[in-house]
C-alpha positions in Angstrom: -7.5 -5.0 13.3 -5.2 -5.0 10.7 -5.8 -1.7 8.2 -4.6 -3.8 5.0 -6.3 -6.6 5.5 -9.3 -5.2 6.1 -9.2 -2.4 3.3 -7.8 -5.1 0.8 -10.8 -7.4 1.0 -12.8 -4.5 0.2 -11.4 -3.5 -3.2 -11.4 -4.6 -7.6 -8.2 -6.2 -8.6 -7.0 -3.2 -10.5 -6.8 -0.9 -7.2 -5.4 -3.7 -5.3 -2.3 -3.9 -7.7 -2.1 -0.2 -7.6 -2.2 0.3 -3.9 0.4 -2.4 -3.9 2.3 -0.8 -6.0 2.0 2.6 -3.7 2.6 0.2 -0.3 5.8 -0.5 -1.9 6.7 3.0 -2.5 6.0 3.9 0.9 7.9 1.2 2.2 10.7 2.6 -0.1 10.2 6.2 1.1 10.6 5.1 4.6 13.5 2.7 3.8 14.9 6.0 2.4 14.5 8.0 5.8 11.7 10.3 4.2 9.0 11.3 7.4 5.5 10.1 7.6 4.7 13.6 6.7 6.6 13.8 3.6 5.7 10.7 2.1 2.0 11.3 2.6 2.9 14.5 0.3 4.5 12.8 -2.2 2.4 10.5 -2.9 -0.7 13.1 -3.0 0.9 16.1 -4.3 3.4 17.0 -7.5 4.5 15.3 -10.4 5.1 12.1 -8.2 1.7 11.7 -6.9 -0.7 9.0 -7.1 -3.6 8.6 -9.1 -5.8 11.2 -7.2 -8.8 8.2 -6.6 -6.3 6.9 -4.6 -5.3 9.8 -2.6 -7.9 9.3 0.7 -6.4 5.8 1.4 -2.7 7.5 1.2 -2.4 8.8 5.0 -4.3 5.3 6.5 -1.6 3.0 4.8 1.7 5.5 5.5 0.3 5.9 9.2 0.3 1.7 9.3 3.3 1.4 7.3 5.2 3.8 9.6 3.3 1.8 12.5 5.7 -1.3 11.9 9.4 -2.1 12.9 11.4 -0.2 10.2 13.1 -3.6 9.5 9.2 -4.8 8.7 8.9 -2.8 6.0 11.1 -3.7 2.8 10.1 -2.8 -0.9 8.6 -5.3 -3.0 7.1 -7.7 0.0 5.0 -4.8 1.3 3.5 -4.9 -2.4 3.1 -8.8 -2.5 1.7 -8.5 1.3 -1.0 -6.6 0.1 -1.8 -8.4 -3.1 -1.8 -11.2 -0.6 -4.3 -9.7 0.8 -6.9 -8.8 -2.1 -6.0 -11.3 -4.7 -6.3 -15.0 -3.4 -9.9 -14.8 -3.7 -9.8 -14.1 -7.5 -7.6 -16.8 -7.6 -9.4 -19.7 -5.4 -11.9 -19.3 -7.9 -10.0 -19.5 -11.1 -9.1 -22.6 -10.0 -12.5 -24.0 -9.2 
């Protein structure tokens, strides 16, 4: 199963923006050769971290980040991939 999908359909609009906004710095941190193991640390630890509510979901979406082809993973579309994801519901019925 896909991990986003599947955790994105779960979640408020507010977290889905912000764990958008932390699948594109993952996809940055991996763009920029950082580990698996480092990024996972700096998103949960030091002055760089997340908001700590999200820290539990950190490690399941750097392990499927990390997962993909490295030219998969771009910053900015792994953000919109996972709005995508959790959004078009919220928007479907907007527009009803």
């Amino acid at each position: 199963e896909d991990v986003v999908s599947e955790s994105a359909a779960k979640i408020s609009e507010e977290d889905c923006l912000a764990m958008a906004e932390i699948s594109d710095l993952i996809a940055e941190y991996r763009q920029d050769g950082k580990s698996e193991r480092r990024t996972t640390r700096l998103l949960t630890r030091g002055r760089k971290a997340v908001d700590e509510r999200y820290h539990a979901g950190v490690p399941t979406l750097v392990t499927y980040f990390y997962s993909l082809p490295e030219e998969a993973v771009v910053p900015g579309a792994a953000g919109e991939a996972f709005k995508a994801s959790c959004l078009p519901q919220e928007d479907a019925e907007a527009s009803e």
